[in-house]
C-alpha positions as CSV (number, residue, x, y, z in Angstrom):
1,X,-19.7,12.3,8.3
2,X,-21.3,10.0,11.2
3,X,-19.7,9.5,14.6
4,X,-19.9,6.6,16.9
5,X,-23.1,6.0,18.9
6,X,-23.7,3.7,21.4
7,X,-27.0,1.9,22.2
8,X,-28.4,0.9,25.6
9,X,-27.2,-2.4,26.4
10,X,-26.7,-4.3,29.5
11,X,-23.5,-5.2,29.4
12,X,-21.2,-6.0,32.9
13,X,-18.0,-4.6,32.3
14,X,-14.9,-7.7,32.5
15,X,-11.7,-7.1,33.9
16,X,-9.1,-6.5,31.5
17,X,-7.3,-9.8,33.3
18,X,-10.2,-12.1,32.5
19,X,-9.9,-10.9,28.4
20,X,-6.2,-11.2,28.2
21,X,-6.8,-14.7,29.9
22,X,-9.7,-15.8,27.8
23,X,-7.7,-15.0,24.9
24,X,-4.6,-16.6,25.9
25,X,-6.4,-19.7,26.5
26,X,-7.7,-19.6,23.0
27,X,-10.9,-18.1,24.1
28,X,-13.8,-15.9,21.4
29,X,-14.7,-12.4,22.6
30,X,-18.2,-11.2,22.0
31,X,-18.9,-8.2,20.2
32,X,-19.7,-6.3,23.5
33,X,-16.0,-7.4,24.8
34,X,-14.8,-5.8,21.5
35,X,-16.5,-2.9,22.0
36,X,-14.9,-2.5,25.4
37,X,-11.5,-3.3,24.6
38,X,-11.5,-0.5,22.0
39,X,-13.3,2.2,24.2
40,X,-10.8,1.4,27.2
41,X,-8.2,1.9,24.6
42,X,-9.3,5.2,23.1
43,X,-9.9,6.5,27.0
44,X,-6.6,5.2,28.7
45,X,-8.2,3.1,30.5
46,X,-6.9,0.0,29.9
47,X,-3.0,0.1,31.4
48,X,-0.3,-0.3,28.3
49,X,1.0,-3.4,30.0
50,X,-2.3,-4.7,29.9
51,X,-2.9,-3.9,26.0
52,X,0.3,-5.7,25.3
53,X,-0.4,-8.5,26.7
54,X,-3.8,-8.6,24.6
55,X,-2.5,-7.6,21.9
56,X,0.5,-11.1,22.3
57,X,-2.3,-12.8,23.0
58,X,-4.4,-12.1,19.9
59,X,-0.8,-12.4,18.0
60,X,-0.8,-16.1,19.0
61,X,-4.1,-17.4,19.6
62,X,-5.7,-15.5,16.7
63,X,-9.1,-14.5,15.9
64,X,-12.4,-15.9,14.7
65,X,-13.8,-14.3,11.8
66,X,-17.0,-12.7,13.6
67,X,-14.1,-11.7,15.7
68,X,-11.8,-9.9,13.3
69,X,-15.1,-8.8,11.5
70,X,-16.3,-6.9,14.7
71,X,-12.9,-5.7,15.6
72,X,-13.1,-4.3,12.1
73,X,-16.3,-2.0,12.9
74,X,-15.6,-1.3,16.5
75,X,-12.7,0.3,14.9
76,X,-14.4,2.0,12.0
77,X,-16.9,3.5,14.3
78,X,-14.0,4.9,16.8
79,X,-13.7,8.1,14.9
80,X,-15.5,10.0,11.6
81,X,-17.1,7.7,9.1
82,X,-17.0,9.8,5.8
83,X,-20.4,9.8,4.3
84,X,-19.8,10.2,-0.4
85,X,-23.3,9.2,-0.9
86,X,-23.8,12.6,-2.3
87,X,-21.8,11.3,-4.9
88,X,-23.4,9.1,-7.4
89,X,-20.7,7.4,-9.4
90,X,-19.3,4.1,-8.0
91,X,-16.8,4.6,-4.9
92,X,-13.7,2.2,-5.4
93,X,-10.4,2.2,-3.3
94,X,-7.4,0.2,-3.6
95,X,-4.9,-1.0,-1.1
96,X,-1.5,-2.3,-1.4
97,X,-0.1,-3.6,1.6
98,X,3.2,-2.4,0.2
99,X,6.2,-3.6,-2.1
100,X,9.4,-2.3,-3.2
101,X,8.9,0.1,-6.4
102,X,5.4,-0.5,-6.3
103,X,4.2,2.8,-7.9
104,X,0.5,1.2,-8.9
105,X,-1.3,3.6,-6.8
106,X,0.2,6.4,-8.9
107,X,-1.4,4.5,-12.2
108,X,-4.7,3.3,-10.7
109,X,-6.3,6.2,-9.3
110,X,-6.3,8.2,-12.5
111,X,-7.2,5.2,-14.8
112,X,-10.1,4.2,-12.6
113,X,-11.4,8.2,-12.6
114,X,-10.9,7.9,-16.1
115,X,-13.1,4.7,-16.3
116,X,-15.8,6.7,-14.2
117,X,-15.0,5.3,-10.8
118,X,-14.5,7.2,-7.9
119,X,-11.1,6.4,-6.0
120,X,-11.3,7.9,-2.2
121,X,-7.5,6.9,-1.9
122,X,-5.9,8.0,1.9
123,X,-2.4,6.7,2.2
124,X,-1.0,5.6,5.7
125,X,2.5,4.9,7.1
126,X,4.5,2.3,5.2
127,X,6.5,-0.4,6.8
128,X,10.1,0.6,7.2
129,X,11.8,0.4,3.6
130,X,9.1,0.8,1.8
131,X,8.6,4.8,0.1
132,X,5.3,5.9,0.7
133,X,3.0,7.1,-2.3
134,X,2.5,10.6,-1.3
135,X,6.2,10.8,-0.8
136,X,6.6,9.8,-4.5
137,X,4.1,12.2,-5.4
138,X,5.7,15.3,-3.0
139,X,8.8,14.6,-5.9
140,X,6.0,17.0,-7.7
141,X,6.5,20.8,-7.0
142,X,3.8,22.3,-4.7
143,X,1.7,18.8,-4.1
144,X,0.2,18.4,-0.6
145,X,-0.8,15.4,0.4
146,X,-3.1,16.8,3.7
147,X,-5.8,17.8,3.2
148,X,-9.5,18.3,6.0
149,X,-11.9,15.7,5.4
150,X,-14.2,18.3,3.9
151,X,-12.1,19.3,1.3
152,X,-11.3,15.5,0.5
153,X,-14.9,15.0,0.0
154,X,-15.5,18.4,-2.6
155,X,-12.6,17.1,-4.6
156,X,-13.6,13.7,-4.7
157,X,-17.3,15.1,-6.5
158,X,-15.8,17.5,-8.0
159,X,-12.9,15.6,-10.1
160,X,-13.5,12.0,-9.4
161,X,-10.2,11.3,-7.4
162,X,-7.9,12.2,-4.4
163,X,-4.4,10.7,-3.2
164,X,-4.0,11.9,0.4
165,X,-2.9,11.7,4.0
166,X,-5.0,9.5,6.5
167,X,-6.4,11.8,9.0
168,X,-6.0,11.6,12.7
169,X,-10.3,11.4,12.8
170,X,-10.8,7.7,10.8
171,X,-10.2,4.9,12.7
172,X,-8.4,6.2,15.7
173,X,-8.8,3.5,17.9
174,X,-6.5,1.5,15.0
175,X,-3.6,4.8,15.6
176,X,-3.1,3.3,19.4
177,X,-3.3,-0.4,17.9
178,X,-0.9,0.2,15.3
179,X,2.0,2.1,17.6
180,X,1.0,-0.7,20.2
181,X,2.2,-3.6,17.8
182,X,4.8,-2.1,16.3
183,X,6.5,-1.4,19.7
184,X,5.3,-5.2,20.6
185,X,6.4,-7.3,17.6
186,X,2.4,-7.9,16.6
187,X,2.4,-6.0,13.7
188,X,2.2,-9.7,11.1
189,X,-0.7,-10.7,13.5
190,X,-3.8,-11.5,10.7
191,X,-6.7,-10.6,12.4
192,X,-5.1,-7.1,13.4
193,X,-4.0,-6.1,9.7
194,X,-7.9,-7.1,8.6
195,X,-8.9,-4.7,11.5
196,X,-6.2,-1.9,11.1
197,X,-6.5,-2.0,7.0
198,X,-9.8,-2.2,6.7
199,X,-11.8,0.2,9.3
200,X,-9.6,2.9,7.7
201,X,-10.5,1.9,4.2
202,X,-14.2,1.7,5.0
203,X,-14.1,5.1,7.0
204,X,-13.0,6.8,4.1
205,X,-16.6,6.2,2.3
206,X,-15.8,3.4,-0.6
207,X,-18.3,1.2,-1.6
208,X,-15.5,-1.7,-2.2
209,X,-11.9,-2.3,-2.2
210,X,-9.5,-4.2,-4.0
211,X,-6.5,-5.2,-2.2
212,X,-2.9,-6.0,-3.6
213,X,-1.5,-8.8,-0.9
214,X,2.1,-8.8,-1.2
215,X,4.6,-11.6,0.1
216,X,8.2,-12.0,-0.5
217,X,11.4,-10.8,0.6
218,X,10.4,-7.0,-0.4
219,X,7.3,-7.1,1.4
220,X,6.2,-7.5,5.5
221,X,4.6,-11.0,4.5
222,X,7.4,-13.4,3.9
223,X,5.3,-16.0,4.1
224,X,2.7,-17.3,0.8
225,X,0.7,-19.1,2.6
226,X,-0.1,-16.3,5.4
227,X,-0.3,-13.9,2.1
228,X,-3.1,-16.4,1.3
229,X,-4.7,-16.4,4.7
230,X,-4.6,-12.4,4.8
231,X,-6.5,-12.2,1.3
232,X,-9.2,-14.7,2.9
233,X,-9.2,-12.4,5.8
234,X,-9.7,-9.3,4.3
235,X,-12.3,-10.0,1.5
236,X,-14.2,-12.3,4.2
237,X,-14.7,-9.4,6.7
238,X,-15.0,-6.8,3.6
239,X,-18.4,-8.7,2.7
240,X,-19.4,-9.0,5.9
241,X,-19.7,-5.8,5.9
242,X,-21.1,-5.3,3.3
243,X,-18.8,-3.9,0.9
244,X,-17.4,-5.8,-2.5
245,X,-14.0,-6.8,-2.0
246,X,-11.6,-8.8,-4.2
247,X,-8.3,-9.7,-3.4
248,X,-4.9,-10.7,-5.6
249,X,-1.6,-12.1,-3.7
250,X,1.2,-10.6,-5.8
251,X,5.0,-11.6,-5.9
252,X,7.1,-8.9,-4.0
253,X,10.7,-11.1,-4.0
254,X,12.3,-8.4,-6.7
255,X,11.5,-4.8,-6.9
256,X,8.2,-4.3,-9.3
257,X,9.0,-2.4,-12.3
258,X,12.6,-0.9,-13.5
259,X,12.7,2.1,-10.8
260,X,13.2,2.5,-7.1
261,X,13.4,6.1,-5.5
262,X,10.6,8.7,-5.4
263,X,11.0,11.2,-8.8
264,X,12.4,7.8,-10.6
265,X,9.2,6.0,-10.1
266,X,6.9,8.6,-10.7
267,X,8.5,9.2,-13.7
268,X,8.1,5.5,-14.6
269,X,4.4,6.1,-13.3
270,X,3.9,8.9,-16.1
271,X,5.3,6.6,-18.7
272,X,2.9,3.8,-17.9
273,X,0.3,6.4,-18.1
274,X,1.3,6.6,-22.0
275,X,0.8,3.0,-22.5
276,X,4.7,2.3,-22.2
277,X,7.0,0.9,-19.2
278,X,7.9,-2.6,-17.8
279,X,6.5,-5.3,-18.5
280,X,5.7,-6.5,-14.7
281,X,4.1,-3.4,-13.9
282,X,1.8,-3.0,-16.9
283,X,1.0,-6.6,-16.4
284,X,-0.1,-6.0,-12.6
285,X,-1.9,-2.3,-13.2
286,X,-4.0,-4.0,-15.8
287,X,-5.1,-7.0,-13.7
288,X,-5.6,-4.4,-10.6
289,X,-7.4,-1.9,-13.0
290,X,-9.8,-5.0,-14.6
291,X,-10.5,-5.8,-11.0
292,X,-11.4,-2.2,-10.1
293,X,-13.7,-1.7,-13.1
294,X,-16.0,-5.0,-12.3
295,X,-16.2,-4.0,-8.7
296,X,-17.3,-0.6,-9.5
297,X,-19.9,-2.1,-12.3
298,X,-18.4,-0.1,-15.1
299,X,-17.5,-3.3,-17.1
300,X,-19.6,-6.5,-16.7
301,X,-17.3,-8.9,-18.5
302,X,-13.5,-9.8,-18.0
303,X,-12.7,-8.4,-22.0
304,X,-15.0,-5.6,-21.3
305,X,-12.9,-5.0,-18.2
306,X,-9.8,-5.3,-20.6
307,X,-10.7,-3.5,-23.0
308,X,-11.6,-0.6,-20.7
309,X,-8.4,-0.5,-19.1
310,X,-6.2,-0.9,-22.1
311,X,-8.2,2.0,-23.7
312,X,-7.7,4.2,-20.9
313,X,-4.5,3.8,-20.7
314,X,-3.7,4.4,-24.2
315,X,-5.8,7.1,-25.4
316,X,-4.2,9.8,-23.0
317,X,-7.1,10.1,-21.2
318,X,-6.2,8.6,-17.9
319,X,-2.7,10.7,-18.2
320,X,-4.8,13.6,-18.4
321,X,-7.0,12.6,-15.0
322,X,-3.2,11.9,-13.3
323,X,-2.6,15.4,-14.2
324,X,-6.1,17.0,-13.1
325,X,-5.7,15.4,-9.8
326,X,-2.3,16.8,-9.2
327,X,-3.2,20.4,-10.3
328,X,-6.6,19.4,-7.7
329,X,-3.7,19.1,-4.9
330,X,-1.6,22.3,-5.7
331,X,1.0,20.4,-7.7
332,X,3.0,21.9,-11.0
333,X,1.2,19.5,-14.0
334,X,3.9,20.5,-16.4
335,X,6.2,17.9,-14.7
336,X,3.4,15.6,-16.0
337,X,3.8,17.2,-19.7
338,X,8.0,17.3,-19.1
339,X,9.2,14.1,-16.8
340,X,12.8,15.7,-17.3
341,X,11.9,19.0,-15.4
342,X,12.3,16.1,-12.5
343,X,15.6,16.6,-10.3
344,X,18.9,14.9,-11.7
345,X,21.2,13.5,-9.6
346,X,24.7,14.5,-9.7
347,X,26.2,10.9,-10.9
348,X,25.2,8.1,-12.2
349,X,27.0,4.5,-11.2
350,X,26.7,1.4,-12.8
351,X,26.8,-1.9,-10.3
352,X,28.3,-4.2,-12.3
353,X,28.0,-7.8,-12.6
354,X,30.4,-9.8,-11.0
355,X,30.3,-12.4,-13.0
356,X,28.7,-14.3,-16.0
357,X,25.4,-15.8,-15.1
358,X,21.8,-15.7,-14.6
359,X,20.0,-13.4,-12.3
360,X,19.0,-16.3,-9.7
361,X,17.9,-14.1,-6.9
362,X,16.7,-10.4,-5.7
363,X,16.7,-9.2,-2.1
364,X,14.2,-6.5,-3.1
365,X,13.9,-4.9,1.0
366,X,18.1,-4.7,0.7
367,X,17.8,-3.1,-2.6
368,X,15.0,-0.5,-0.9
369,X,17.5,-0.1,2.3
370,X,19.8,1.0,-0.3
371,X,17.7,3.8,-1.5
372,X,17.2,5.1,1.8
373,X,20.8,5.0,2.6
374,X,21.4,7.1,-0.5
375,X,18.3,10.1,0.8
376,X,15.6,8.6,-1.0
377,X,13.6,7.9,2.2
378,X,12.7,8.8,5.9
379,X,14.5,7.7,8.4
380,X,12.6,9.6,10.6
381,X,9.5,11.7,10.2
382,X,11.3,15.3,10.0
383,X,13.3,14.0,7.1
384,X,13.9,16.0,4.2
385,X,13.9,13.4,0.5
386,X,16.6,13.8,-2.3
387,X,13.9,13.1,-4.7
388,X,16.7,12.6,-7.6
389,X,18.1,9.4,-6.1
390,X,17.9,5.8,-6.3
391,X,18.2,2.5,-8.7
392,X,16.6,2.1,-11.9
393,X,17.4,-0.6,-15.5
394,X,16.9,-3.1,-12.4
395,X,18.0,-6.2,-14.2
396,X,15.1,-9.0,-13.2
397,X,15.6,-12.6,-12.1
398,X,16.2,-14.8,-14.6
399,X,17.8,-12.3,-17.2
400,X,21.3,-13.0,-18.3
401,X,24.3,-10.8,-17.3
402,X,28.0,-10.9,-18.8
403,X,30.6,-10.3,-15.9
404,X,31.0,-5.9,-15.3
405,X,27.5,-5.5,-17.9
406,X,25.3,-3.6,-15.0
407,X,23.0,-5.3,-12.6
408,X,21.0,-1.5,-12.2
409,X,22.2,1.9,-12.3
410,X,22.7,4.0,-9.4
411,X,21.7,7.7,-9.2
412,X,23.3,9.5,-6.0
413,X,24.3,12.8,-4.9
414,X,26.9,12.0,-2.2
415,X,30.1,9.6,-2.1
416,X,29.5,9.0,1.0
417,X,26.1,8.0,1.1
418,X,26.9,5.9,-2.1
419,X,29.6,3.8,-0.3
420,X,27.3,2.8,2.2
421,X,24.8,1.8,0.0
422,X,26.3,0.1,-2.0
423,X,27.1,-2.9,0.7
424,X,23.3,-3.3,0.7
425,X,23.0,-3.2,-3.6
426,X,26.0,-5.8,-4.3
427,X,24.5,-8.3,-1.4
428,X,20.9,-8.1,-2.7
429,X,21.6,-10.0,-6.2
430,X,23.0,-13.5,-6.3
431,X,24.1,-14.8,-9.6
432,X,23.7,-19.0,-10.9
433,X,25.0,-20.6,-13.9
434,X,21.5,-21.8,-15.0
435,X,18.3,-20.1,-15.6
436,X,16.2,-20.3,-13.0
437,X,12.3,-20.3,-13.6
438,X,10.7,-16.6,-12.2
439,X,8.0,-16.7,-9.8
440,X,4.7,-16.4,-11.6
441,X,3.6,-11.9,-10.3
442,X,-0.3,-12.5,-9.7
443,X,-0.3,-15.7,-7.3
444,X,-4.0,-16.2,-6.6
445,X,-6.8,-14.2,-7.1
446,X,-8.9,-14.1,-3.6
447,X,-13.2,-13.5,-4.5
């Protein structure tokens, strides 16, 4: 582990009025300006009032990308930089920027250890509706998800792979940012996702990343073109750094896969792990997994990359790796061996149809608002999970429906909690008399 040192410059300290004006009048900070915003901001220096403002500023006027780029490792150097080159295998992360059922994390990581690539995966906070992957994975008895970054590091040389908590010591400048925007309405602001995403990613010690840039109505990024822009952002600034980094924008406007709800889509994880599952989701962890194997080196060729994942994911061995890493973090494997040791709910609903047609439409975010309402999420932080509830036989757009044949089934444990739910599950599908044409998953593919 390194930590931030400075070097002797001669550099004349602005006022923090001269940088929120330069900015707001569409002015470039220098790298030394950078520097300073982030130290005032790990100190308390600069006032909060002032921050905003910056903060709106940047939100509006953008960044350059020497800009974003040095924001990027101002931040990275504000706290611990993991140092894995004690490790000699290839060192590849992936990050999702987060979707509704999105349980690829839960596939990757043991297919890429099982490919011989290292995956130093630290999770963060989700946006609001979407279920974090180590709260999926805490549906697993005895699993912890925090671990010291010293431990982190032994298991990563030890088994090839960890799924954890970010740690208050990466990136801490980005912990001020992040609270900051959210509490400012900056948190779609390009330049400051690069920053945020990627000083954390890089502090964790990989050699490259591949990111999964979501847009749609289940994802923060409603916008396809500003997916686009972000997945230029990010792989721009990743090679300027130095680090390989490959990008693809992904459909989020219907849930991915047929689950939603923590032990539901871990159990959908596990069968995916046995070569079976939806279509959408083996379709997306095998272009994710092809792009993690060429990054890493392991396979030179796009069939070699194929092949690689397809074998992996069909000859047990990267179920076994899912379950080596879960024994790793003091979770019970056998729910690995027996997926219906995972909790039951009490009932099981059907929504029904409410009339003949085509699945035109999906609000996946309403369908993921649903799930919390039911106790499959955090409202707040104390929160305790029902890991038994939530949706799953999601029918996808374009699929026909008869009138009362079931648009998904609902597992719940309380009436209550059902009724209000179930106002956000009925307005979230929207039924037409033709077919319409889905939305192709893998958009672009960002190099």
């Amino acid at each position: 582990m390194t930590k931030r040192t400075l070097p002797p410059r001669r550099f004349i300290k602005p006022t923090f009025e001269f940088l929120i004006e330069k900015k707001r009048d569409g002015g470039e900070f220098t790298q030394e300006e950078i520097r300073y915003i982030i130290d005032s901001t790990l100190d308390g220096e600069m006032p909060q009032h002032q921050l905003a403002a910056l903060a709106m500023a940047i939100y509006f006027q953008g960044m350059s990308a020497q800009e974003t780029a040095d924001l990027t490792e101002e931040m990275m150097l504000s706290g611990e930089v993991i140092d894995l080159s004690h490790i000699a295998k290839p060192k590849i992360d992936k990050y999702s920027t987060g979707g509704v059922g999105d349980k690829t994390s839960l596939v990757l990581v043991p297919l890429a250890m099982a490919s011989g690539v290292v995956v130093p995966m630290m999770c963060g906070v989700e946006h609001d509706y979407v279920i974090n992957t180590l709260d999926k994975l805490s549906a697993i008895p005895g699993f912890k998800g925090h671990q010291t970054i010293e431990h982190f590091s032994q298991q990563l040389a030890r088994i090839g792979g960890a799924i954890v908590a970010q740690t208050d010591d990466l990136a801490p400048a980005d912990a001020k940012f992040h609270e900051l925007r959210k509490e400012t309405g900056t948190i779609p602001s390009l330049p400051l996702i690069t920053g945020s995403v990627l000083s954390k990613k890089l502090a964790e010690g990989s050699e490259g990343l591949v990111i999964d840039v979501k847009w749609g109505n289940g994802s923060f990024i409603k916008d396809l073109e500003q997916a686009k822009q972000l997945a230029r952002s990010m792989t721009r600034v990743g090679r300027s750094m130095k680090r390989r980094c490959v990008a693809l924008v992904t459909d989020m406007n219907q849930p991915l896969g047929d689950t939603v709800g923590t032990g539901l889509e871990v159990k959908e994880a596990i069968a995916l792990l046995k070569g079976e599952g939806p279509e959408d989701m083996k379709e997306l962890v095998l272009k994710l997994g092809m792009e993690i194997v060429r990054l890493a080196g392991v396979a030179g060729s796009t069939l070699s990359a194929k092949q690689t994942v397809q074998r992996h994911l069909t000859d047990g061995s990267a179920l076994e790796k899912f379950k080596e890493l879960v024994k790793a973090q003091g979770g019970d494997p056998t729910y690995i061996d027996h997926p219906e040791k995972f909790p039951q709910a009490k009932h099981i609903r059907k929504l029904p149809a409410p009339k003949r047609g085509y699945v035109h439409t999906i609000n996946a975010a309403m369908i993921a608002r649903g799930v919390h309402l039911l106790g499959g999420g955090k409202e707040e932080a104390h929160d305790k999970i029902d890991y038994a509830v939530g949706v799953s036989e999601i029918k996808k757009v374009g699929t026909q429906v008869k009138q009362g044949e079931p648009l998904m089934m609902i597992h719940y444990n309380d009436e209550a909690k059902l009724e209000q739910a179930l106002e956000y599950f009925k307005n979230a599908y929207r039924l037409a008399p033709k077919r319409p044409t889905p939305p192709p998953l893998v958009v672009e593919r960002v190099a």
